[in-house]
N, C-alpha and C positions, 0 to 999 in steps of 0.2 A: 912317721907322723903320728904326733897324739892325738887323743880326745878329748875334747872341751863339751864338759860337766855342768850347767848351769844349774842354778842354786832353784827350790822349786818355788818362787815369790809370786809366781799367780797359776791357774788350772794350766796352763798350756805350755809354760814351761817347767812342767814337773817330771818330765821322759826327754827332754828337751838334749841331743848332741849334737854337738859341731867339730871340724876340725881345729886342729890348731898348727899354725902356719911358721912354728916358732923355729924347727930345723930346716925350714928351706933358705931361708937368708935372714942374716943381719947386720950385715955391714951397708955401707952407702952406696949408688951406683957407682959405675965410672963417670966421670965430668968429660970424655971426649964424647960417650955416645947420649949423651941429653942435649936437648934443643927445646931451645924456648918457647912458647907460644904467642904470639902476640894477637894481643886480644881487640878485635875492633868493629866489636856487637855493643847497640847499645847508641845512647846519647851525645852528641859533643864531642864527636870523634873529630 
């Protein structure tokens, strides 16, 4: 896993790292294992 470098554009992120997430996945999920949410918070439901 890399390191992510942030550019130094104000005091506090001038030491600034993070990961980077880029060799754990990129492809799409699978479509068997997602499930929808149905959403019914809110108004005029």
């Amino acid at each position: 896993m890399g390191i992510k470098v942030y550019k130094p554009t104000t005091n506090g992120r001038r030491n600034m790292t993070g990961s980077d997430f880029a060799e754990i996945t990129t492809s799409t999920p699978e479509k068997s294992l997602l499930v929808s949410l149905s959403k019914t918070a809110g108004r005029n439901n």
